[in-house]
C-alpha positions in Angstrom: -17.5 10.9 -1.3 -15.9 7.7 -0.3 -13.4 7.6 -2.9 -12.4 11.3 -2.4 -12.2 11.0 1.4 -9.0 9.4 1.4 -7.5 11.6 -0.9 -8.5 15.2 0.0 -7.6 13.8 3.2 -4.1 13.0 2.6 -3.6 16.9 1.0 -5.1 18.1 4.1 -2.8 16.1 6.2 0.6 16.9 4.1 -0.7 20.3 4.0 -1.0 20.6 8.1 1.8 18.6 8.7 4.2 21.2 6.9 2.5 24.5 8.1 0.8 22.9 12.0 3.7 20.8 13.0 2.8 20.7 16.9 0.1 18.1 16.6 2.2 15.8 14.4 4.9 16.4 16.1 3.0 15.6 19.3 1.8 12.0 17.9 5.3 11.0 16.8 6.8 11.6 20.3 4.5 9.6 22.1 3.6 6.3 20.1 0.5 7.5 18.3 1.9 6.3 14.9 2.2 2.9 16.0 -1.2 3.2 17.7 -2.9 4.7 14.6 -1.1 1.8 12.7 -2.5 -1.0 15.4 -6.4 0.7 14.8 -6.0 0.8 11.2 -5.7 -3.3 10.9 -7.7 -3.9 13.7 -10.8 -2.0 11.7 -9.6 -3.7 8.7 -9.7 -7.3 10.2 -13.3 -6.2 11.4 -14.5 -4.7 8.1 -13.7 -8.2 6.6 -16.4 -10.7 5.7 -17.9 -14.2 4.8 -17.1 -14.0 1.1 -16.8 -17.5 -0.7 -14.6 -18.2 -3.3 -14.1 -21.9 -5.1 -10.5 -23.0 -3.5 -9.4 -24.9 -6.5 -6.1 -25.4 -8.3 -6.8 -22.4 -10.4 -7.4 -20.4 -7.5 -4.1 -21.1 -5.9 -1.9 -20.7 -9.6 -3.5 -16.9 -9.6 -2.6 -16.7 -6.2 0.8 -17.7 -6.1 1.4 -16.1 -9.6 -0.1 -12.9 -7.8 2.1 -12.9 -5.1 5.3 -13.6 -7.1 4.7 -10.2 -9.2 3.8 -7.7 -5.7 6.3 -9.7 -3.1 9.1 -10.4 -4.7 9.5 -8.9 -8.4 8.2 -5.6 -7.2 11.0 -4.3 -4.8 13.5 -5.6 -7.7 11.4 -3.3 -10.1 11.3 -0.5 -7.7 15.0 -1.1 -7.0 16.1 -1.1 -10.7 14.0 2.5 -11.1 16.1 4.0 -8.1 19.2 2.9 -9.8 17.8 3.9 -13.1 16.9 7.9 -12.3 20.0 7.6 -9.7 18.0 8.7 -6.9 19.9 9.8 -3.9 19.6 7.0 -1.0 16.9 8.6 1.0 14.5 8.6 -2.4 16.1 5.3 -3.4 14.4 3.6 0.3 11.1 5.3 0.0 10.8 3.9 -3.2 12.1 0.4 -2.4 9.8 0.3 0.7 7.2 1.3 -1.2 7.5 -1.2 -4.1 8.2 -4.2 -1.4 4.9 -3.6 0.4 1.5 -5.6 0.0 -1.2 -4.1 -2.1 -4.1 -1.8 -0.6 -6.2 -2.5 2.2 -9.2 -1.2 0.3 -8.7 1.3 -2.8 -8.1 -2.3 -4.9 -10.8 -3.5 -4.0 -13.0 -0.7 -4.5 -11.3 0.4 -8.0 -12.2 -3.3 -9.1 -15.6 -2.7 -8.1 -16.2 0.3 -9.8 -14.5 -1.7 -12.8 -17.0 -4.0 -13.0 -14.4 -6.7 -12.4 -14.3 -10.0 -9.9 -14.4 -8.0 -6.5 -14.5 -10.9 -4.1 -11.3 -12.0 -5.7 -9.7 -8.5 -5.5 -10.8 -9.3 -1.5 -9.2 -12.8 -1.5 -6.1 -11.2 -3.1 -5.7 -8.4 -0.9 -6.1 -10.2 2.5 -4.0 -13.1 1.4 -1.4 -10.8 -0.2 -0.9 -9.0 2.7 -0.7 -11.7 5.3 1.9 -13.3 3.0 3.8 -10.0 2.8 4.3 -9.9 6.5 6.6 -12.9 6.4 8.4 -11.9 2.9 8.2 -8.1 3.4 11.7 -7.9 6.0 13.4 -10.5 3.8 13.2 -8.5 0.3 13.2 -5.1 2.1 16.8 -6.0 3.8 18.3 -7.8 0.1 17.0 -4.4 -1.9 18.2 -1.9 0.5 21.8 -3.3 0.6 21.5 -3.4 -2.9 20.8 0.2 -3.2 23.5 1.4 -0.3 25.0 0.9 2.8 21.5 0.1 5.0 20.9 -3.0 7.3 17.5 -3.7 8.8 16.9 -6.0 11.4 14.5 -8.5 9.8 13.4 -10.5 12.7 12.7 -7.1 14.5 10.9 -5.6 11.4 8.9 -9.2 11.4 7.9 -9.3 15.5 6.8 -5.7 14.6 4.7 -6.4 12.0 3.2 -9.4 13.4 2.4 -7.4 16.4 1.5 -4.0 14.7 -0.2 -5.7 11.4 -1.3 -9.6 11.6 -2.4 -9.0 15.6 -5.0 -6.2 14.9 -6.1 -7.8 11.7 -6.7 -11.4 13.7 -8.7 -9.6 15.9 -11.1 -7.3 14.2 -11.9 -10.8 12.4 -12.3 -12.4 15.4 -14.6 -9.4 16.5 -16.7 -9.6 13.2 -16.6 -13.3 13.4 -18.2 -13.1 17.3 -20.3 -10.7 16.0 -22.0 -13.1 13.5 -22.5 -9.7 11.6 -23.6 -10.2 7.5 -22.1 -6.5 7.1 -20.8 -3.4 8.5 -21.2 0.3 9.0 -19.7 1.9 5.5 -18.5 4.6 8.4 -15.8 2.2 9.6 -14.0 3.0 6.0 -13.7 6.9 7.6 -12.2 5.8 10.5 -9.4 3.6 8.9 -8.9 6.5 6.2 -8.7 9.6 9.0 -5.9 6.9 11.0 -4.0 6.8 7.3 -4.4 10.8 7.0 -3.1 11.2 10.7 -0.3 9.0 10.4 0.6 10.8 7.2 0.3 13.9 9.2 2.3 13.0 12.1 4.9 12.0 9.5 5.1 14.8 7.8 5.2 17.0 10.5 8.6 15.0 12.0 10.2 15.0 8.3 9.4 18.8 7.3 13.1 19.7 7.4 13.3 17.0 4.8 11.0 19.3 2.3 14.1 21.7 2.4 16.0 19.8 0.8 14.3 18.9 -2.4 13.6 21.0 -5.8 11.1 21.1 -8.3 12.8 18.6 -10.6 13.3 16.0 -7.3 9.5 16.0 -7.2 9.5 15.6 -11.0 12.0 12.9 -10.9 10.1 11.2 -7.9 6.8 11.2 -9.8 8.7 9.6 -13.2 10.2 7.0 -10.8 6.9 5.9 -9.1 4.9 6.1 -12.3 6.9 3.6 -14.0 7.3 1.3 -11.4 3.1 1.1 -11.2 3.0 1.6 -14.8 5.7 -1.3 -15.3 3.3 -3.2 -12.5 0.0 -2.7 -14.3 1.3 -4.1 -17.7 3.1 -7.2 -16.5 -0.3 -7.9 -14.8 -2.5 -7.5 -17.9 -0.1 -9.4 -19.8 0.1 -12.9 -16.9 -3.7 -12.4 -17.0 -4.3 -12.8 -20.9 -1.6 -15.8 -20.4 -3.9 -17.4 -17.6 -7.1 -17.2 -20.2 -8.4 -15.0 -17.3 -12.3 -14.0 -17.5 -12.1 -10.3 -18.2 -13.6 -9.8 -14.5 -10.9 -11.8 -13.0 -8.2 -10.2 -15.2 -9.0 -6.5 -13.6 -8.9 -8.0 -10.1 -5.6 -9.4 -10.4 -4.1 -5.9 -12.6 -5.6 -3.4 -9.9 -4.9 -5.3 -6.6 -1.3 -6.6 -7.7 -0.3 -3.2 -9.1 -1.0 -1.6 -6.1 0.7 -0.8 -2.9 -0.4 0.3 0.6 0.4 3.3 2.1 -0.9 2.0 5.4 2.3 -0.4 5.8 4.8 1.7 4.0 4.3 4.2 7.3 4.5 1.6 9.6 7.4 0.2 8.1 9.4 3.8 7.9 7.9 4.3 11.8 9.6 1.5 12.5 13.0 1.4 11.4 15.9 2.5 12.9 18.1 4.7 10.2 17.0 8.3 9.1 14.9 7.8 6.7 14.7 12.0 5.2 12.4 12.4 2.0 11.6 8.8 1.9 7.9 9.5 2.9 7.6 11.7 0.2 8.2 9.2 -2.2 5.5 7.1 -0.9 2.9 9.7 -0.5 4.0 10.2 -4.6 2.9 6.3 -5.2 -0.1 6.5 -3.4 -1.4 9.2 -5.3 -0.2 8.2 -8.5 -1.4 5.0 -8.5 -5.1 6.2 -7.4 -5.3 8.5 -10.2 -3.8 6.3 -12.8 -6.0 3.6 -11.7 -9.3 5.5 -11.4 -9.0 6.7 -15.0 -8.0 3.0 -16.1 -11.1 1.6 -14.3 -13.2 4.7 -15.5 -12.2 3.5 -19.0 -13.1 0.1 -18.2 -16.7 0.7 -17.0 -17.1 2.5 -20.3 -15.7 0.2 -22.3 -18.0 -2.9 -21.0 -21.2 -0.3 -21.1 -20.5 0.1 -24.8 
């Protein structure tokens, strides 16, 4: 139930936002993206725990290594794809802002789990990874979209945004776990960060219908192609750096699922919070999300079976 609540939520939401605009609509017009954005951090930072790992030299190569691939090769891979299918510049931005963000708040993590694989790593990874990606995130997101077309961002108003939208909450649902000397956490707190992500989607959707208009059957087909291979191109580049590190088979899987993946979460609150029209570019990162969940659930479903035999 927990892995399908995000999901079936999502269809719900893009199925709502296109036909029950008013409450999207509604949201958009009066902050509530940016709120559900501040709550979705501030229950991740909570939902966070006490889990050691060995900080050695090897620790911080796989780091760094890990951060090199989703920070900055990423947005040049998802870039090269644009140009590649010659997506219109509305696709060609969803795509980049897709490909520059950090990995998943939680579907890595889980997927790795269900993998059998390291997950406390996946967790290092993921946190790290995305604290790091608020710095580098307005930085690569401003070189790839002037290398697509004519777009300018303003990074350092991107940045304050994210610091106060994404690192702010975060620091202080830890601080909140931290001062509540609490081992663990409801499991119900993972419902309330996924129905924020589904209303956020909704909201978005619901302000970008017109956009729907504009697209055919073989844009979505193109779309899906594009994202595919940029996770696709993702997942093998990782397997390969992790058979060059000698990685333990559990590690290996930690680093392949939460470095291939990207976060919906910060893709909306990046496209809530620029200032050019952005059009179909949420489609295009609705299309990544629920690629990379399926690809990755039947890679990790293969796995599991794989180790049990």
């Amino acid at each position: 139930m927990k892995q399908l609540f995000l999901p079936l939520g999502l269809i719900l939401a893009v199925i709502s936002g296109l036909f029950l605009p008013a409450g999207g609509n509604f949201l958009a017009e009066n902050s509530g993206l940016k709120i559900l954005v501040f709550i979705i951090f501030l229950v991740s930072g909570y939902q966070t725990g006490q889990k050691g790992l060995s900080l050695d030299r090897k620790l911080f190569s796989l780091f760094l290594t890990a951060a090199i691939i989703s920070l900055f090769l990423a947005p040049f891979l998802g870039l090269l794809v644009s140009k590649l299918f010659n997506f219109p510049l509305h696709l060609a931005t969803g795509l980049i802002i897709i490909s520059t963000v950090p990995p998943t708040i939680s579907s890595g993590v889980v997927i790795t789990e269900v993998s059998k694989g390291n997950a406390v790593l996946a967790l290092f990874l993921t946190i790290s990874l995305n604290l790091l990606g608020i710095i580098t995130m307005p930085f690569m997101l401003d070189l790839c979209l002037k290398a697509a077309g004519p777009i300018d961002i303003d990074q350092n108003a991107l940045f304050v945004k994210m610091l106060f939208f994404v690192l702010l909450p975060f620091v202080l649902g830890k601080l909140g776990r931290n001062l509540s000397e609490k081992t663990s956490v409801s499991p119900y707190w993972s419902y309330v960060n996924s129905s924020c992500v589904a209303l956020v989607v909704y909201s978005s959707m619901a302000s970008s219908r017109d956009a729907f208009s504009g697209l055919v059957l073989m844009d979505y087909a193109l779309i899906l192609a594009g994202v595919s291979l940029v996770h696709l191109l993702l997942l093998a580049i990782n397997a390969q750096v992790g058979k060059t590190l000698q990685l333990s088979a559990a590690d290996n899987q930690a680093l392949v699922f939460v470095t291939s993946q990207k976060t919906l979460a910060i893709a909306l609150a990046v496209l809530a919070n620029v200032q050019f029209n952005t059009g179909s570019a949420i489609i295009v990162c609705l299309m990544f999300h629920f690629s990379q969940l399926f690809m990755d659930s039947f890679l990790a479903s293969y796995q599991l079976r794989k180790a049990d035999s």
